[in-house]
N, C-alpha and C positions, 0 to 999 in steps of 0.2 A: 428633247422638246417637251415642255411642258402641256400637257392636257386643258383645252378650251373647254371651259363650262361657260352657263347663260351668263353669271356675272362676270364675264371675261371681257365683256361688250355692252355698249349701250343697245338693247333690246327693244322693239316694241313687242305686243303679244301675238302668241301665236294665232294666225287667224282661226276665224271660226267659219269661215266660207271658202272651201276647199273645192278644188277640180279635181277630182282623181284622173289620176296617170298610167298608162298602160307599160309599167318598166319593167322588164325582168333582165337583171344581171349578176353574172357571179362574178365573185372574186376569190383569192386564196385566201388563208388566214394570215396571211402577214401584211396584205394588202387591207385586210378588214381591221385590224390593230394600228394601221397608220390611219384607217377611216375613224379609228373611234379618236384618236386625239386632237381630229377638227383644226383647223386655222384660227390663228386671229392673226386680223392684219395689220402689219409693221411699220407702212406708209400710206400716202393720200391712192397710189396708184393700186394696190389691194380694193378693189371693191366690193370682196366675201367676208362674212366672218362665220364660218361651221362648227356647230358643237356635235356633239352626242350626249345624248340624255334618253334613257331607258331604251336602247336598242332604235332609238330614233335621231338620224342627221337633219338636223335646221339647218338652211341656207340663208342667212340674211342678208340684207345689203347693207356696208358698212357707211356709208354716208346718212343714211336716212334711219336704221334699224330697222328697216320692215322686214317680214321673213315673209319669202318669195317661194319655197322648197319645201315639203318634207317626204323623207325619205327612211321608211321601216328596212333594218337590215336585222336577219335574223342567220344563224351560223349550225351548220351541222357538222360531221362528223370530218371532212375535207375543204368547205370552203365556205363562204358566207354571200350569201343573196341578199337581193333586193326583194323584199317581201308587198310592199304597197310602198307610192308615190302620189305624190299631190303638188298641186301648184297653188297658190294662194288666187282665190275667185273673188274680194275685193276687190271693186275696178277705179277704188280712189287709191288705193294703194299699187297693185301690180295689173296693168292690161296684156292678159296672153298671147300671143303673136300666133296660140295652136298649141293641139297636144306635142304633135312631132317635133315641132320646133322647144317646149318646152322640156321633152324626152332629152333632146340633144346639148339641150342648156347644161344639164343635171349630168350628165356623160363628160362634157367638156371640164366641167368643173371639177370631177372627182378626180380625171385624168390629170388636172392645172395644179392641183389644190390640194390631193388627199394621198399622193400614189409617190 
């Protein structure tokens, strides 16, 4: 599988009004190594496209290119965490439904999407 960079995808930018997010999870390092080469999606029913860029997962939505997610993952000597999370706090772009519910978003996807 090839590796998803920004230009992999029609992007919009990354926001500049963020909610931070209360996430902490580990993973192993082979599950961190399938996080870093992100998705790009192959049909209209894919509605992610995830990169990695400088130890950071973008979430975007692949219809519209807004990015919805980010996600700092950093790696130690056994496994690789979640270091900080944020949701996008533009509200003409993405309205939150909640931290919890956004926490769960960001799990669901990694579990759908990166693993």
């Amino acid at each position: 599988m090839e590796k998803a960079i920004r230009t992999s995808w029609k992007t919009k930018p990354i926001p500049s009004q963020r909610i931070p997010l209360n996430l902490s999870l580990e993973f192993s390092h082979s599950a961190g190594q399938r996080m870093e080469l992100g998705f790009v999606p192959e049909d209209m029913e894919d509605r992610w496209f995830i990169f990695n860029e400088n130890d950071w997962l973008y979430f975007h939505r692949s219809w519209t290119g807004t990015c919805i997610f980010g996600v700092r993952l950093e790696k130690d000597d056994k496994t690789v965490h979640i270091k900080e999370a944020w949701a996008n706090g533009n509200t003409a772009e993405y309205r939150s439904p909640g931290a919890k519910e956004d926490c769960e978003t960001i799990k669901h996807l990694i579990s759908s999407y990166l693993r």
